[in-house]
N, C-alpha and C positions, 0 to 999 in steps of 0.2 A: 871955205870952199872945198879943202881936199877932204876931210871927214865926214863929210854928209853919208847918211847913213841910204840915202836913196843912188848912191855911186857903188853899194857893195851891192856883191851877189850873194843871194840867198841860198844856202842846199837844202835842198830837201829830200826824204827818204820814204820810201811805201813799206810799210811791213809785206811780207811775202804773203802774208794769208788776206793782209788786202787784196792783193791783186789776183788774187783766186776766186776770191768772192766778187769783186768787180766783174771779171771774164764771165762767170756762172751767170750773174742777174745779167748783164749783157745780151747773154745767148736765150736766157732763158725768156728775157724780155722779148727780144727781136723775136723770138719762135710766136709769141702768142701775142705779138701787133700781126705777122703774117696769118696765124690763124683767121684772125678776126677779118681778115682784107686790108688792114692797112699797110701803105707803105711804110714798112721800120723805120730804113735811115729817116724821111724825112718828120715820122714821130720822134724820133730820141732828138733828134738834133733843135727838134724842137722845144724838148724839155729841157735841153743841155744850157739851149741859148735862154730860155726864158723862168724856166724853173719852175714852171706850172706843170702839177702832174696829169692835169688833165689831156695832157698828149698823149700819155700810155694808157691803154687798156688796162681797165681791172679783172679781164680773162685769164684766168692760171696765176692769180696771186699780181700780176703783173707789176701795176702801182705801186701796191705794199711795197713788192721788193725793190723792187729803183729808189723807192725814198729811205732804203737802210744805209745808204753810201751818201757822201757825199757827191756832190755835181763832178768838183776837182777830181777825187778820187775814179771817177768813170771815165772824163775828159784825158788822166792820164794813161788809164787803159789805152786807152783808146790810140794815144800819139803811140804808145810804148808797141802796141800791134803793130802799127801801121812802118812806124821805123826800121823795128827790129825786122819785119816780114819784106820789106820791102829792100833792098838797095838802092844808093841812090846809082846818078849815070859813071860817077865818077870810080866808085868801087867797083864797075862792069868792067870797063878797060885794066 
């Protein structure tokens, strides 16, 4: 019961140049769902959840480049923005 290996915590680490390249296809994605008229958020989030590319445009390369990363890899972008840019309420006080 205490060594089950589903009781530990896993680390895990992004190389630096992932998470550059994550940010870039990110921005560069959302730029050209908005080109197109689509709403971004609710295209990625839809490729995020389902993993069909057919939620991103292939305007400006688009697709291509979402499918060089993994899902995980953009999903941490993703929290990592949101955390880092954000404070929560407790850090305000």
């Amino acid at each position: 019961m205490g060594n089950d290996m589903h009781d530990q915590t896993m680390m895990f680490r992004a190389k630096q140049d992932d998470i550059v390249a994550a940010s870039d296809i990110l921005h560069t994605v959302y730029g050209a769902l908005k080109e197109k008229g689509y709403n971004p958020i609710n295209q990625v989030v839809g490729y995020l959840l389902s993993g069909d590319p057919a939620y991103i445009t292939s305007h400006r390369n688009a697709r291509s480049l979402i499918r060089r990363l993994e899902r995980d890899d953009l999903l941490e972008e993703l929290v990592r923005f949101y955390l880092e840019g954000h404070p929560s309420q407790s850090e305000l006080k």
